[in-house]
SERO-4910 file (N, C-alpha, C, O; in steps of 0.05 Angstrom, whole numbers):
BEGIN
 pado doro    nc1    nc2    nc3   cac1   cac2   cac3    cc1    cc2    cc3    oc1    oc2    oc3
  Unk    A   -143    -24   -182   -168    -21   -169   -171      7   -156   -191     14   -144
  Unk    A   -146     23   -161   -153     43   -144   -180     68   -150   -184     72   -174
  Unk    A   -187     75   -142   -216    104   -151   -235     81   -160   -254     93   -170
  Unk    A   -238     59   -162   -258     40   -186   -286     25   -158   -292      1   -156
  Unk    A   -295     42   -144   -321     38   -125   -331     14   -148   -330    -10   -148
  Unk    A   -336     25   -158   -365      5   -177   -358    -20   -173   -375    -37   -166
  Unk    A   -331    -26   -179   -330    -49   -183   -307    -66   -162   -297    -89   -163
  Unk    A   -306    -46   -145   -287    -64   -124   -304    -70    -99   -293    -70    -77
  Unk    A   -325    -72   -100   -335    -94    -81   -339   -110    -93   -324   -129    -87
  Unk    A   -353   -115   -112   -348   -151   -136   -320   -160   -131   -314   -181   -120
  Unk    A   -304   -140   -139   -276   -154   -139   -256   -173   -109   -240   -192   -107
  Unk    A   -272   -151    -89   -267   -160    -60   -274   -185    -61   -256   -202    -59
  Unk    A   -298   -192    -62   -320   -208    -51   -304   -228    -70   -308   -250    -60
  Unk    A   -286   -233    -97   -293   -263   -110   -246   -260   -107   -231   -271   -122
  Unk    A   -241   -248    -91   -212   -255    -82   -208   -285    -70   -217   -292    -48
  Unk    A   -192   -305    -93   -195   -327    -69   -167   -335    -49   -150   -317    -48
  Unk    A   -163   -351    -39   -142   -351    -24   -118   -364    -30    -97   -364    -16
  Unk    A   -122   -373    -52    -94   -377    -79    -76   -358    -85    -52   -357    -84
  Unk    A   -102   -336    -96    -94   -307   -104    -80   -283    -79    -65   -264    -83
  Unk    A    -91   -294    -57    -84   -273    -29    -58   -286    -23    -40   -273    -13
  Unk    A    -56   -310    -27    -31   -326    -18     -1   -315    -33     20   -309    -22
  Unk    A     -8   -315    -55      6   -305    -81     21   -275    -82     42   -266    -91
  Unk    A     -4   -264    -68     -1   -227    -75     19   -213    -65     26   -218    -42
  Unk    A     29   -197    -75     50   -177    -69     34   -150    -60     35   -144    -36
  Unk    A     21   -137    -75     10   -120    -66    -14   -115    -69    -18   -132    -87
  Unk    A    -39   -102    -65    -59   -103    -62    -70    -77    -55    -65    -69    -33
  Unk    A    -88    -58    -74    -90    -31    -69   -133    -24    -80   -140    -21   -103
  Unk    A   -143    -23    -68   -168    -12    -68   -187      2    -53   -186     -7    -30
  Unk    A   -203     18    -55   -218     34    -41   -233     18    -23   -247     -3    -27
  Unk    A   -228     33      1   -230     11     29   -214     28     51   -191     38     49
  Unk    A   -232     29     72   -228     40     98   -222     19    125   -222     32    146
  Unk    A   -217     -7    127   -213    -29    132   -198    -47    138   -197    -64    121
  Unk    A   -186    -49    154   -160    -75    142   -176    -98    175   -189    -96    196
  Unk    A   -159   -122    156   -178   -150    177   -165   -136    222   -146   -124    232
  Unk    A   -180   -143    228   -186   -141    259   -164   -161    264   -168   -164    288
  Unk    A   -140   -180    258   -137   -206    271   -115   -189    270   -103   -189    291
  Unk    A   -103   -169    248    -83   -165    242    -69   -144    270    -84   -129    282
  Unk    A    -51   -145    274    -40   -125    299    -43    -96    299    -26    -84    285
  Unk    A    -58    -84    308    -59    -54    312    -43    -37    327    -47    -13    331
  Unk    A    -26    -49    333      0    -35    343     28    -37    330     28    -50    309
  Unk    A     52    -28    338     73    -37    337     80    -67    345     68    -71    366
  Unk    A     94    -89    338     91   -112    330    131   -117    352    152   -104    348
  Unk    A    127   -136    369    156   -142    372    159   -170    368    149   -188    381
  Unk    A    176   -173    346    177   -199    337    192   -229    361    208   -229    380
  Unk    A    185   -241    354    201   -265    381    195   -290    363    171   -296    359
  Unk    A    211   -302    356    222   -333    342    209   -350    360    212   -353    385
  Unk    A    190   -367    337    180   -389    346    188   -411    345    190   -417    321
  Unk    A    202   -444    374    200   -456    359    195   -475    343    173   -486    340
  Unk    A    225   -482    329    218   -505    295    189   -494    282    173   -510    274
  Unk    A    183   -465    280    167   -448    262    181   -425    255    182   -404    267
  Unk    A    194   -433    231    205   -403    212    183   -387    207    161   -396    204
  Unk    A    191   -353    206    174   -329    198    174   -333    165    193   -331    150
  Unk    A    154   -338    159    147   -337    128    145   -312    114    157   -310     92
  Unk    A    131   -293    122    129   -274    115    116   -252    131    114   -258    155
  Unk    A    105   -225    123    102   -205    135     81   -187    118     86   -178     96
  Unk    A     58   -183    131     35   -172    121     32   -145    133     27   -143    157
  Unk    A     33   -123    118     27    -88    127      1    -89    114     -3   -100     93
  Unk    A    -18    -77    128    -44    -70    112    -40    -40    117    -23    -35    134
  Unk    A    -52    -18    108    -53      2    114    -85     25    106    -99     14     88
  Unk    A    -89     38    111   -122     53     98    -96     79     97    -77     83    112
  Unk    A   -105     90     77    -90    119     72   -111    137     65   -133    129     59
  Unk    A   -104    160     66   -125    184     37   -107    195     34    -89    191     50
  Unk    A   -105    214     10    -93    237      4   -115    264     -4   -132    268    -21
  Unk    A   -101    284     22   -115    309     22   -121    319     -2   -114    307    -23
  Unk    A   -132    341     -1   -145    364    -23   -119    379    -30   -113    386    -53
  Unk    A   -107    383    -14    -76    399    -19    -54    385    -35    -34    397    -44
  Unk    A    -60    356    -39    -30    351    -63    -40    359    -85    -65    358    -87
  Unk    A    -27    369   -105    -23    387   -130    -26    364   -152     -9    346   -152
  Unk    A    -46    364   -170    -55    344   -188    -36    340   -197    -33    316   -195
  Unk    A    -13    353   -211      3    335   -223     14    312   -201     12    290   -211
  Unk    A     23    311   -181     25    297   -157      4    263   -160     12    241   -153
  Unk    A    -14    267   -168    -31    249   -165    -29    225   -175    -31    203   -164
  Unk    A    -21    233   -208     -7    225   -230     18    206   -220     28    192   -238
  Unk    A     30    202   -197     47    178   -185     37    156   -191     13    149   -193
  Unk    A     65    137   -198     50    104   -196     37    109   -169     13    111   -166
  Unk    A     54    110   -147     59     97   -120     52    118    -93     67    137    -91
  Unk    A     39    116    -80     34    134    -52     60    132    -43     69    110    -40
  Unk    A     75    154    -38    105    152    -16     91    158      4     67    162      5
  Unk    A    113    160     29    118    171     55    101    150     77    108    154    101
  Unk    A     86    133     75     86    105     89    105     80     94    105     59     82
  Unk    A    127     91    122    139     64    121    140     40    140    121     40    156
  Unk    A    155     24    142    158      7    153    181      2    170    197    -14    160
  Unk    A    188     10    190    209      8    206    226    -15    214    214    -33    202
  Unk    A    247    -26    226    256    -48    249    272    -27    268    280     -5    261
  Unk    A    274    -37    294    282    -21    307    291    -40    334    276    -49    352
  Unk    A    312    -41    331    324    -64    359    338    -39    376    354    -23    366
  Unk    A    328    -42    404    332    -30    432    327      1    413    347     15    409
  Unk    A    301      8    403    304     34    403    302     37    383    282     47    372
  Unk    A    329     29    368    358     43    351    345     31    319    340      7    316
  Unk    A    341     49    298    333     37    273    355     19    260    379     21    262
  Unk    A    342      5    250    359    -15    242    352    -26    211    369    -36    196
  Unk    A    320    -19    204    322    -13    179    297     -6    176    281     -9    194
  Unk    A    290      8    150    264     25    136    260     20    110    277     21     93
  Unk    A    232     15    106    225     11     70    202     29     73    186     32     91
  Unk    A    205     40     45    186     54     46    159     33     32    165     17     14
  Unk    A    133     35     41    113     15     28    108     20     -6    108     43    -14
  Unk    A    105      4    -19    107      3    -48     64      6    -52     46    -10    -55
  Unk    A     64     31    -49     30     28    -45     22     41    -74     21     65    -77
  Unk    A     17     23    -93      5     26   -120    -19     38   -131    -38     24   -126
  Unk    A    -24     62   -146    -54     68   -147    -64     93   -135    -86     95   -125
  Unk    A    -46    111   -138    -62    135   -124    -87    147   -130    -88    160   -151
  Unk    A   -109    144   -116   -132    156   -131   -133    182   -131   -118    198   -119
  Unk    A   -159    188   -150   -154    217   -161   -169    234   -138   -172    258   -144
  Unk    A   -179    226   -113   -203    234   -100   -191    235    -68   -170    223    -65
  Unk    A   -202    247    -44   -182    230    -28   -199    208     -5   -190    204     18
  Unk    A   -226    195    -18   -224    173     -1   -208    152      8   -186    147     -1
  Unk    A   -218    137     27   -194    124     36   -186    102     21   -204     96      5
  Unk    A   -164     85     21   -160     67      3   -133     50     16   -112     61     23
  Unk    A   -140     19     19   -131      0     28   -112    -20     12   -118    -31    -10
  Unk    A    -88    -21     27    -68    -26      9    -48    -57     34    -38    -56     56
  Unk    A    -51    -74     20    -40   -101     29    -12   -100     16    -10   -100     -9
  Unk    A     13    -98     34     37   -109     19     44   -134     39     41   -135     64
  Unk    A     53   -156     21     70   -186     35     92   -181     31     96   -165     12
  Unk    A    110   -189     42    136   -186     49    146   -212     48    146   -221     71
  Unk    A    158   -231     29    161   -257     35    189   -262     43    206   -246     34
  Unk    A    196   -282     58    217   -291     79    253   -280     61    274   -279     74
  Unk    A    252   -274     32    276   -271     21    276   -237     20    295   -227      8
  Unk    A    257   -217     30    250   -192     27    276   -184     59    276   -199     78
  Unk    A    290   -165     59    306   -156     80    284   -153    106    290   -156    130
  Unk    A    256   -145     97    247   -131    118    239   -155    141    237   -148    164
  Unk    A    235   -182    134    240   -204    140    259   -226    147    256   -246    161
  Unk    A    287   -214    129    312   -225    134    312   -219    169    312   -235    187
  Unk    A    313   -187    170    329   -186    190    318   -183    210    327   -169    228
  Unk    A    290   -199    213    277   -203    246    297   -223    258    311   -240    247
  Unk    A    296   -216    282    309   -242    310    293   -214    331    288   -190    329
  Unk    A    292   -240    354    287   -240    385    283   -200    385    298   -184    376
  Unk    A    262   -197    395    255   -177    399    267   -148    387    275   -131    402
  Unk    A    266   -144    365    266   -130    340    229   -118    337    210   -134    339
  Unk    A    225    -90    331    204    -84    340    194    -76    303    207    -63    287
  Unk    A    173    -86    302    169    -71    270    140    -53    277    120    -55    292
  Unk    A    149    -35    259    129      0    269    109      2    242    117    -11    223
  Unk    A     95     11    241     99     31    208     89     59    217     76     62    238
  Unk    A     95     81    199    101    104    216     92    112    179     88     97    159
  Unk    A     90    143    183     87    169    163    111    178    165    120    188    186
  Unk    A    129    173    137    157    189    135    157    217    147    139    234    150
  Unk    A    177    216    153    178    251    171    202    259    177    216    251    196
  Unk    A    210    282    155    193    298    139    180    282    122    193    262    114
  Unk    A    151    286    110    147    276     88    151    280     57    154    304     52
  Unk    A    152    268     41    167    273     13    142    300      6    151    323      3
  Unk    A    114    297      3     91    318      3     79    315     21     83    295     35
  Unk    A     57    337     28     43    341     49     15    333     32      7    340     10
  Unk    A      2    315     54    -22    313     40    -36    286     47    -60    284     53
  Unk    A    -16    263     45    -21    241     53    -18    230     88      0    234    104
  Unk    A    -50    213     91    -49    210    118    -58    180    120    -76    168    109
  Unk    A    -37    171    138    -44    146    153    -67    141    159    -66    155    179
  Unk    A    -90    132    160   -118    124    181    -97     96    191    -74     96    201
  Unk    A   -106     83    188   -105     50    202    -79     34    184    -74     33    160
  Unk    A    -63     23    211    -50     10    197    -44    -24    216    -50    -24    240
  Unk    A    -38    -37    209    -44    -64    218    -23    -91    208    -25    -99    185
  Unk    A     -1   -105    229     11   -125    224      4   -146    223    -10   -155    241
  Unk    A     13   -165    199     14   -199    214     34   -222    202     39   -231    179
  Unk    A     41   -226    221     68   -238    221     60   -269    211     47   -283    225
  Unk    A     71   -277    183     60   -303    175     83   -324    178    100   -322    161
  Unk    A     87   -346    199     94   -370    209     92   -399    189     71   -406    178
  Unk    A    116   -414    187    120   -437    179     92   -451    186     84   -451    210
  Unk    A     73   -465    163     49   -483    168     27   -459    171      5   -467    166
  Unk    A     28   -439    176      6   -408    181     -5   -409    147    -28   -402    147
  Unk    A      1   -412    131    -18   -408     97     -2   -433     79      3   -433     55
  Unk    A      3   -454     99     11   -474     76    -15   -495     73     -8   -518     75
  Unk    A    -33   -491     70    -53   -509     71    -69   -503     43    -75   -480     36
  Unk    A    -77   -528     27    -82   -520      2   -111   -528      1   -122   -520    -20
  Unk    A   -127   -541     14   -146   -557      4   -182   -539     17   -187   -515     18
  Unk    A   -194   -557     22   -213   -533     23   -224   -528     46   -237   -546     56
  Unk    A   -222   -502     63   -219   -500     93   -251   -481    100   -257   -472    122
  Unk    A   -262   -480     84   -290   -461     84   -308   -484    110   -330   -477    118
  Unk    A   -300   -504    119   -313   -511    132   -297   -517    177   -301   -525    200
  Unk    A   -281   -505    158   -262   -495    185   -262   -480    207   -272   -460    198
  Unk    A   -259   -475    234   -257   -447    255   -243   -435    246   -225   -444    231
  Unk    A   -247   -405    251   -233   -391    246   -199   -391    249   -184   -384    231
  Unk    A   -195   -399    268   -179   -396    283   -155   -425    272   -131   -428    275
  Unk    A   -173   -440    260   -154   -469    245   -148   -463    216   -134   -478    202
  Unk    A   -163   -433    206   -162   -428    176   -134   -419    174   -124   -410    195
  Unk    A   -116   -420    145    -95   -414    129    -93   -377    139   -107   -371    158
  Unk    A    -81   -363    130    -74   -331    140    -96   -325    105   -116   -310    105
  Unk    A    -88   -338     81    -99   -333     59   -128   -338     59   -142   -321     47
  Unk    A   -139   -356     69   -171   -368     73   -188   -337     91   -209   -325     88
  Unk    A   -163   -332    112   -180   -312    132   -174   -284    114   -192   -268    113
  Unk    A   -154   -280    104   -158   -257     80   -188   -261     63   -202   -242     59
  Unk    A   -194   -286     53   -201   -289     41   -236   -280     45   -254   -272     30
  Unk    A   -234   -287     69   -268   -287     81   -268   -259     86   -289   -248     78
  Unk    A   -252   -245     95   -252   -220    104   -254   -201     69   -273   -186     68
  Unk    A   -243   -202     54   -264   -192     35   -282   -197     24   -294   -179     11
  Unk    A   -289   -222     25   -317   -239     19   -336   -228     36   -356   -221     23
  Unk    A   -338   -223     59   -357   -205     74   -346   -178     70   -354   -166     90
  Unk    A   -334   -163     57   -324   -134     59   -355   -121     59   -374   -126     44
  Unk    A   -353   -107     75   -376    -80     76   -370    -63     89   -364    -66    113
  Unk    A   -369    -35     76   -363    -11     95   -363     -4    122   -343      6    134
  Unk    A   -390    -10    133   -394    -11    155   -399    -30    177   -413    -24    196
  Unk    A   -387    -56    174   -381    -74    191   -356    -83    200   -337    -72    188
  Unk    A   -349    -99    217   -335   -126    217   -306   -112    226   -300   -129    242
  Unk    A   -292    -99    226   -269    -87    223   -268    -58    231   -285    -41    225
  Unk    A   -244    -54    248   -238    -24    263   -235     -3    248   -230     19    259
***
């Protein structure tokens, strides 16, 4: 979906929450990521009898006028990662697997899940802080962070299969509220 305007608001709008449930990664033109999601650095703390299921990075990127077209030509955007960091001290780093570099440098929104057998998930316990940061140094100069945004998905948080469109917000699946949130996607609403 990446550079494809025309057709990634249709595509936003008919994402259902099967498919968001499912997804590994997720990359289209979009300045956006959902409001519920954490806008800060994230310090994890064990809930309980609720295991961490998984781990949601959203991120808005562009890439400047200054990377060198052959550059562009990447599967993958580098230099966006994902930190852990207990008392401080790193403890581990992935770099985000952000698919789709467009050829242009609007901004462009990229969902990775992290599911509970992924390290970056293994190795949460009791106050372990997860960041995401702009590699530095960066591999090229050119690419910039706008918005980036956590959410930490909990045992019973998206296990719900049946049909929740008539639900509060707040009682909906993590996939249902993905789900609405591109179903209303519009540039200029709804989201920081």
């Amino acid at each position: 979906m990446s550079n494809c305007k025309a057709c990634s608001l249709t595509v936003k709008r008919r994402l259902s929450k099967v498919c968001l449930r499912n997804i590994r990664n997720l990359s289209m033109p979009g300045s956006k990521i959902p409001d519920w999601f954490s806008q800060d650095d994230v310090q994890f703390s064990e809930r309980r009898n609720r295991e961490i299921k998984a781990v949601i990075v959203g991120v808005v990127v562009s890439l400047g006028r200054q990377i060198p077209e052959q550059l562009r030509y990447l599967p993958v955007v580098p230099d966006i990662q994902v930190n852990l960091l207990d008392q401080n001290k790193a403890i581990f780093s992935t770099t985000l697997f952000l698919q789709g570099i467009p050829n242009t440098h609007e901004d462009q929104i990229h969902l990775c899940r992290y599911s509970r057998s992924y390290p970056l998930v293994l190795k949460l316990k009791d106050g372990i802080e997860i960041q995401v940061r702009k590699r530095n140094p960066p591999v090229f100069e050119g690419v910039e962070l706008k918005k980036w945004g956590i959410h930490l998905v909990y045992e019973n948080d998206d296990d719900y299969g049946g049909n929740e469109e008539s639900l509060d917000e707040s009682q909906q699946s993590v996939s249902q509220k993905l789900a609405n949130f591109f179903n209303s996607y519009e540039e200029d609403s709804q989201v920081r």
